[in-house]
N, C-alpha and C positions, 0 to 999 in steps of 0.2 A: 813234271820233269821230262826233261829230251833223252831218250835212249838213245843206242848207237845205231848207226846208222845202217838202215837194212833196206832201203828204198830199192823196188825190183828194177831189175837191168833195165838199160835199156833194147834187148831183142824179145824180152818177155812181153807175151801176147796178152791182149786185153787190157793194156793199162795207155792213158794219156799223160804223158809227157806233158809241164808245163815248167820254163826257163826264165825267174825273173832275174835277166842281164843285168850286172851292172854295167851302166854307161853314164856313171857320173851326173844322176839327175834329169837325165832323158827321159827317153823308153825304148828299151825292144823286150819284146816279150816271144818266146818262141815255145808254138805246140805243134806235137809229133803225136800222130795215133800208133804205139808199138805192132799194131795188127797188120796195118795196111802202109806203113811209115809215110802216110799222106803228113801235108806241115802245112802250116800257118806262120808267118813272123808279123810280129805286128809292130810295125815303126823301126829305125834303124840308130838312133841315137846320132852323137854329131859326129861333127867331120872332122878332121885336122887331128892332132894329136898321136902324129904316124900310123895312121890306120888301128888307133884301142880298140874302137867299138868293132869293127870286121873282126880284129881278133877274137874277140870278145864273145862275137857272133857266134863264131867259128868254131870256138873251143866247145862251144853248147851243141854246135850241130853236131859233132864229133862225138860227143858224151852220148848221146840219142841216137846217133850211127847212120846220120842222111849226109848228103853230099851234095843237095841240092835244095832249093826253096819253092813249095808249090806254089802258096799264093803268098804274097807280101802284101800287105795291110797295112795303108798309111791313115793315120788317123786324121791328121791335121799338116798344115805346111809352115810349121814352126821349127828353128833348125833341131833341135834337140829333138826331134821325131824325125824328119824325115833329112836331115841333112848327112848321113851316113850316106845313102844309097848309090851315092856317085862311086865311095871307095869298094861298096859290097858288090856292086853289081861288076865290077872287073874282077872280082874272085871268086861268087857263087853264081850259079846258076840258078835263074828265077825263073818258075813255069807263068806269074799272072802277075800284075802291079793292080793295086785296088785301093780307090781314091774318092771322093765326095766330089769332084772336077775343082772349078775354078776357084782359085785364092782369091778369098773376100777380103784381106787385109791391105789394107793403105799402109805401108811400114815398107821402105828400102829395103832391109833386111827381109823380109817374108816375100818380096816378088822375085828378091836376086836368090833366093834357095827352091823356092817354087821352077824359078828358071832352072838352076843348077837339077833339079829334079826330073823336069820335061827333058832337057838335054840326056840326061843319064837312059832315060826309061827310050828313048825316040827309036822308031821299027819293034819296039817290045810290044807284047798283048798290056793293054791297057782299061779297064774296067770302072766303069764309074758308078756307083752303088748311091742306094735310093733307101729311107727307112721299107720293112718288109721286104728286101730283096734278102736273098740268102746265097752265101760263100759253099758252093760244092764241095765239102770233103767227105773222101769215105770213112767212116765211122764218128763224124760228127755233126750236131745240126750248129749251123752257124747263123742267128737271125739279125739283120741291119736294124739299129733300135732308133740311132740317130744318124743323120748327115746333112752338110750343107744347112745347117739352122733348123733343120725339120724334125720331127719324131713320129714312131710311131702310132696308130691309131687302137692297136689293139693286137695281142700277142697270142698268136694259139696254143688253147690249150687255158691257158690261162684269163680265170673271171677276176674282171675288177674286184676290187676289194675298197671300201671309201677309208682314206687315212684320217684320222683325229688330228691329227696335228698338223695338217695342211691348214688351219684355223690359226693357228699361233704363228703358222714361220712366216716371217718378214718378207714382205716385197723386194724384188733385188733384180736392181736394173741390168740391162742387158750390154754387157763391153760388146767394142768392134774391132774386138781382133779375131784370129783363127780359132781361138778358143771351143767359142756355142758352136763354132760350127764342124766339130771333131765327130768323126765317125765312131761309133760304138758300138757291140755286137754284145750280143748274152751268147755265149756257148753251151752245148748240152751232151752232156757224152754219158748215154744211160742216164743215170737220175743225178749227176755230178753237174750242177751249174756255177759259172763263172762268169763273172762280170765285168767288161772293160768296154769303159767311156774315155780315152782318151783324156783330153784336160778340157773334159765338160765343165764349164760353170753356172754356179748357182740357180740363173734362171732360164737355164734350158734341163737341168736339172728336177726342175719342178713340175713341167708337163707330166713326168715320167710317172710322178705319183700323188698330184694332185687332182683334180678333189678326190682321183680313186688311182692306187697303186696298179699300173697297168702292166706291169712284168712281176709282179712275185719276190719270191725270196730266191736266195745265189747262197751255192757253199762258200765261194772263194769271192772276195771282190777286189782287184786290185784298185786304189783308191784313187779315186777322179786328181789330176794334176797333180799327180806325186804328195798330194798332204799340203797342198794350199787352201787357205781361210777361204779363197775365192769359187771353191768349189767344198763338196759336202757339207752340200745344208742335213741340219738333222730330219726333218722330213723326210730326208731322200733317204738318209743313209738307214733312219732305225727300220723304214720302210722295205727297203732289200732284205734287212737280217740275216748278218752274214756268219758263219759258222769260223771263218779265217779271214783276214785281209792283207793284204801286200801292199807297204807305202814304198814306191819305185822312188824315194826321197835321193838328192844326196846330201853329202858332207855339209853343204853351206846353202842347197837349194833346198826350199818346201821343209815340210813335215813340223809346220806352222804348228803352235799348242794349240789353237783351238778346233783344227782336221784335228789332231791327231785325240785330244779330248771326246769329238764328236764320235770316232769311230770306236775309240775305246770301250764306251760307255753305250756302245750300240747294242740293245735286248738280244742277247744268247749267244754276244761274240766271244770265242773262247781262246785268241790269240789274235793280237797285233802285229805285224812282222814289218819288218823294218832292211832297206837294204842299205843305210847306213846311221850310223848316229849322227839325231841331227844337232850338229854342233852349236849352232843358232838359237836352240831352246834350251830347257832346260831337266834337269833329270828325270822332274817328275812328270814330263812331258815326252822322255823315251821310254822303248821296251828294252825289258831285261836284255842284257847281253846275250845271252841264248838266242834270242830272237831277232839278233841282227846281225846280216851278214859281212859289212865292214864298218870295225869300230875305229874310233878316234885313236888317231896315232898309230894304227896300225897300215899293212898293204889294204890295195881296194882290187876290185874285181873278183871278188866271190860272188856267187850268185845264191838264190834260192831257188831249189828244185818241188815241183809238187809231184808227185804221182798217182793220179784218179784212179779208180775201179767205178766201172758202170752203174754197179750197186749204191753211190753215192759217197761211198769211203775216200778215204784221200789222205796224205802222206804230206807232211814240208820236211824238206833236209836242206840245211843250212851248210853251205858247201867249204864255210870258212872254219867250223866245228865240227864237219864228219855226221853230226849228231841229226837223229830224227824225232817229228812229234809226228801221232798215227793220231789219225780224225773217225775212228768209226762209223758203221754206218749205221743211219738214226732208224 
């Protein structure tokens, strides 16, 4: 059951701040470390729609108490991640833009946002990241897992482990869109990890943890492409084991019954969260109401808030219910 809502401030020291935005099926995802209000946003959701998503942004920055963005984090060049930033960057201030470089997609649409992207960011600091490269924030480690089609080789700290079930999961060809080639980062703040792959699919997915799981398990994972079949193979997912997960689904995009099946049924998951009902499926295919934060027929843009402790604990408040679920630490 969800108690009421007691998630600490945000000026209270020692906690991470994490903001799943809604932006209607996109992504932006926004961390604040309360100690040192260093920030992270990751991707900016889309454009048009009289500036939602900046709102949107905004309202999160605000709640968290920054008034600026250190580094911004674009996963991929597809408009629903990075097609905001034209409208964010005329009202926040950005310290870094952090990118995999060039758009690999043959699609009108992905070179003309790509474009629209360069224009936005041009005389800004601009950073082009490499798997193994790491994002400087103070008070958290930020390791480059994948970009530009690549992945890491090996993750410190952590010994491979060989997965069983990389034996059974399916072969699964590799699309040619921006997709495989989404930047992804494991976060670690104290013993609290998180996991965001962008809209990694399937079989870049599989380097990660075949023949041996090369990153470990994550508290939080928010889930590869919002809850699309074309991404969380079960290999990958039972292979992270996640303690909570975030589907960035919306109303009519993703949160496909068979992601949403796979992550369900993932060994030791203790909640599915959902930032909207997906309309498109079917009951037994959402999470309880509790767990999600805009339902059908109702207003949209409530978010869901986590709030880490180093110790590995962590907090979801669901911003459309007031109400919290507390995740102990193990």
């Amino acid at each position: 059951m969800l108690a009421p809502a007691h998630a600490a401030p945000a000026n209270a020291a020692g906690h991470l701040l994490i903001y799943a935005i809604d932006v209607e099926g996109g992504q932006s995802t926004l961390l604040v470390d309360t100690a040192t209000h260093a920030s992270l946003l990751v991707d900016t959701g889309w454009p048009g729609n009289s500036g939602r998503d900046a709102d949107r942004i905004q309202a999160a920055m605000r709640d968290a108490g920054i008034d600026h963005i250190d580094h911004l984090l674009i996963t991929h060049f597809h408009v629903d991640h990075v097609g905001g930033v034209p409208e964010l960057v005329k009202r926040v201030p950005i310290g870094e833009f952090i990118d995999h470089g060039e758009n690999r997609e043959d699609s009108d649409i992905t070179r003309h946002d790509y474009a629209a992207y360069l224009k936005a960011i041009a005389g800004k600091p601009r950073r082009i990241v490499h798997p193994g490269d790491t994002i400087g924030i103070p008070g958290l480690s930020v390791l480059v897992l994948t970009a530009d089609g690549e992945h890491i080789a090996a993750v410190p700290g952590i010994k491979p482990e060989p997965n069983p079930l990389c034996a059974t999961e399916p072969h699964w060809d590799l699309d040619q869109t921006e997709n495989p080639r989404s930047t992804g980062v494991l976060i670690r703040f104290g013993k609290f990890r998180i996991l965001d792959l962008g809209d990694l699919t399937k079989a870049k997915e599989i380097p990660l943890v075949c023949p041996a799981n090369l990153i470990g398990t994550v508290d939080l994972y928010l889930v590869n492409h919002h809850g699309f079949n074309l991404s969380n193979s079960r290999a990958f997912v039972d292979a992270i084991h996640p303690r909570a997960a975030i589907m960035d689904n919306g109303a009519h995009k993703a949160g496909s019954p068979e992601a949403w099946q796979t992550v369900h049924e993932s060994p030791g998951l203790e909640d599915l969260w959902m930032l909207h009902t997906a309309e498109d499926s079917d009951a037994a295919h959402n999470s309880a109401d509790d767990l999600i934060a805009n339902l059908k027929g109702g207003p949209d843009g409530a978010w869901l808030k986590v709030v880490a402790s180093p110790d590995g604990s962590f907090s979801v408040t669901n911003a459309r219910t007031g109400k919290t679920k507390d995740y102990p630490r193990r």
